[in-house]
N, C-alpha and C positions, 0 to 999 in steps of 0.2 A: 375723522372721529373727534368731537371734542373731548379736551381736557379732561374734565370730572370722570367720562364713560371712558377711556383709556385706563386711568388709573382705576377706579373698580375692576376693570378685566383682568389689568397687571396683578393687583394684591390680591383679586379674589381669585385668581388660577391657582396653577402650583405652584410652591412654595420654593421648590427650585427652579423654576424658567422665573423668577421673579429680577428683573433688573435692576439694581440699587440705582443704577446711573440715570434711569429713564424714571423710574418712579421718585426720584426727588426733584427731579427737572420738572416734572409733569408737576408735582408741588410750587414750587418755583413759578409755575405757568398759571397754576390756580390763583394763587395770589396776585400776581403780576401778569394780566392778560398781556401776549405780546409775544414773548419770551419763546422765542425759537427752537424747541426743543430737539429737531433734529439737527439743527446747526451747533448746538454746544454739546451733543453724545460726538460728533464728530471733531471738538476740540480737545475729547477726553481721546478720542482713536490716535490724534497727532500725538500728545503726551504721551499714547503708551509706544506710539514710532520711536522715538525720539531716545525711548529708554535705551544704554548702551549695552549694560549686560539685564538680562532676562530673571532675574532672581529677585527674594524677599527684599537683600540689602541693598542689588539696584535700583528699587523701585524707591526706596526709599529717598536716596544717596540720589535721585534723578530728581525727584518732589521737593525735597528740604535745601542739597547742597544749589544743586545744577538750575531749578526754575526759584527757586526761594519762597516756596510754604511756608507759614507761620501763626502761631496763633495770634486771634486779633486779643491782644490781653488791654489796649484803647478804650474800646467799645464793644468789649462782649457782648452785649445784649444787643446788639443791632440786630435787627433781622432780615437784615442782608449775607450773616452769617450763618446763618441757616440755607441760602437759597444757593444751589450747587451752580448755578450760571456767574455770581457775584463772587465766590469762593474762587471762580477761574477768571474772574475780571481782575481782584482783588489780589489773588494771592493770599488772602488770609481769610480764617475763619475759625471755625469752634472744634474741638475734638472730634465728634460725631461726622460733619460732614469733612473735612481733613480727611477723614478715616475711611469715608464715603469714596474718596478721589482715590486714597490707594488701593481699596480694594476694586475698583473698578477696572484701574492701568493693571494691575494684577490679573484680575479675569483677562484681559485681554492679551495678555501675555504665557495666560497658563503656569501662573505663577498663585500659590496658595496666599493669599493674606486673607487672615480673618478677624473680623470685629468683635471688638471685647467690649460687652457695657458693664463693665465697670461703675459702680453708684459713682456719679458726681463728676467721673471722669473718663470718656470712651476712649478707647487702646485698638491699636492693631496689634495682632500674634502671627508668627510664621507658622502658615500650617507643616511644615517639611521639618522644623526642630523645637522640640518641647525647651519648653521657660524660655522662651526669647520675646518679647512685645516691644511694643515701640512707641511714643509716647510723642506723636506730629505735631500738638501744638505748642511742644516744648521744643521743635526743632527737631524732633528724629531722635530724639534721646532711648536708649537701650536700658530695658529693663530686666532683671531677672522676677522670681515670685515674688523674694523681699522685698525687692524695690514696686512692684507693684504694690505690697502693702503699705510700706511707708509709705507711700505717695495718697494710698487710700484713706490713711491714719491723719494726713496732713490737711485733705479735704474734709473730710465726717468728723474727724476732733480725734483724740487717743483712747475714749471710749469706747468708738463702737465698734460693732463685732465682725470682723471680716468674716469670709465663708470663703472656700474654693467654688464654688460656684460662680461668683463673683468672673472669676476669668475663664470661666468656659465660651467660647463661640457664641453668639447674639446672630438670630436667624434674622432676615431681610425684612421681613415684616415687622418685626421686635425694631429693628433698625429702624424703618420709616415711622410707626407710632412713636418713636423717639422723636425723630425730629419734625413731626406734627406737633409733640406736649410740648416739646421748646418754642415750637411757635404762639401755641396757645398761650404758655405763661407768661411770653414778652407782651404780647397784642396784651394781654389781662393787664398786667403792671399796669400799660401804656396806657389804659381805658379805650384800647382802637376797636371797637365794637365788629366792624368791617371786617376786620381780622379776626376776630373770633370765629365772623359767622364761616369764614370761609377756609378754620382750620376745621371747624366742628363740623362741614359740609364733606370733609375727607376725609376723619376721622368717623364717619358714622358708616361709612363701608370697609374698614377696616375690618376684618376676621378675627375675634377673639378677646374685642377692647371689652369695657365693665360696663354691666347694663344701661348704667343711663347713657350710655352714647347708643348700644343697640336699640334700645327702645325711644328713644329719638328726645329725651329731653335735653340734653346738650345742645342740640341743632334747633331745636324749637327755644331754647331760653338765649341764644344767639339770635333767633328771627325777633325775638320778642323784643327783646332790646334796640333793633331797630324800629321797631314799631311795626315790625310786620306781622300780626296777630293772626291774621288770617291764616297764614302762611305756616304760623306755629301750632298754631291749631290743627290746621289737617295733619300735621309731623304724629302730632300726638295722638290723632284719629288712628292713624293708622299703626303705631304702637300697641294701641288701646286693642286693636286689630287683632294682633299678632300676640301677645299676655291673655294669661288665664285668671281667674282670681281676681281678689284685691289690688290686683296692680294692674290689669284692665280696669276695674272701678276708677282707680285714684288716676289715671291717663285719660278719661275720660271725663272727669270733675274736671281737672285741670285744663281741658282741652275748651268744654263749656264755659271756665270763666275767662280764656282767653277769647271767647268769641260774645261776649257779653262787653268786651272792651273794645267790639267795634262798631258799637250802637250809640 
């Protein structure tokens, strides 16, 4: 099956059979044709072998002390540190997918870790004990609630307003649209056009993102930018499609003067 249609079936199933390990590989793959995706879920199967005791803090204690995880705090903004294959070449990468790797060796072990999105900075929590999280790209560092706040406090400035919510659990899919928008805004910085199109190409079957991805002007203003007008057009034809109203009109204005740019 290819890449693209993989990953639509994975994130558009249930929300529980959804595999973090496979659906950011599958990402990985998107970007990066090539990229082996059954041979690096089976380098994640060795890692969680490998684990000595079967718990939150051996998972940990096996990632940070025993293989040497780390954040890459170099070149954060690589976007290699998004791509969970390079994060296991590497050994380093960004909070998110760090978080990605333990909660995976965790599934595989029947061990509860769960991902915390956290604004600015994603965390794992042990699901088996309240206020414990753990903070991979600092090294495995233990946090209780306050120290999730200050660290919140340190990022966003002393201003802003934490919320408990903040450290509830971050579902799989919440997950992946995570590190789809970190892709998006590095390729943006970068001006990688390429990149855009091909985070806006997975992000447009994602479940629940904000209208202009479901209705396709993200993915069409990515074609367009390559000059694929045609391309961005039918995107928007078939938005135009699927809206009622005013916003069927204006998808289909738009869709018209992209197709006026190829005369």
């Amino acid at each position: 099956m290819e890449v693209s249609q993989r990953f639509a079936q994975l994130v558009q199933g249930p929300e529980e059979g959804l595999a973090l390990d496979e659906a950011c590989l599958l990402v990985a793959a998107h970007f990066r044709p090539g990229v082996d995706v059954g041979a690096q879920l089976a380098r994640i199967d060795d890692l969680a072998a490998e684990v000595e005791q079967a718990t939150f803090d051996g998972v940990v204690d096996h990632l940070c002390r025993r293989q040497g995880f780390r954040g890459d705090t170099a070149t954060y903004s690589d976007p290699d540190n998004s791509f969970l294959d390079r994060v296991l070449d590497r050994r380093s990468g960004i909070p998110i997918t760090l978080s990605v790797l333990a909660m995976e060796v965790g599934r595989r072990l029947e061990v509860s870790v769960a991902g915390i999105g956290m604004p600015g900075h994603f965390l794992i929590a042990d699901g088996a004990r309240a206020d414990v999280f753990v903070d991979l790209f600092s090294g495995g560092v233990v946090l209780d609630r306050a120290g999730c706040i200050a660290l919140f406090h340190h990022i966003q400035g002393p201003d802003a307003r934490f919320v408990d919510a903040f450290l509830a659990p971050t579902g799989p899919r919440a997950v992946v649209a995570r590190v789809l928008a970190n892709l998006r805004a590095g390729a943006a910085a970068r001006g990688d056009r390429r990149s855009l199109l091909a985070a806006a190409e997975l992000r447009a079957v994602l479940p629940g993102l904000a209208a202009e991805v479901a209705d396709g002007r993200e993915l069409a203003g990515a074609l367009a930018a390559l000059g694929r007008f045609g391309d961005a057009a039918a995107v928007l034809e078939a938005g135009a499609g699927q809206a009622t109203g005013s916003d069927a009109d204006r998808l289909a204005v738009q869709a018209r003067r992209l197709r006026a740019r190829l005369n």
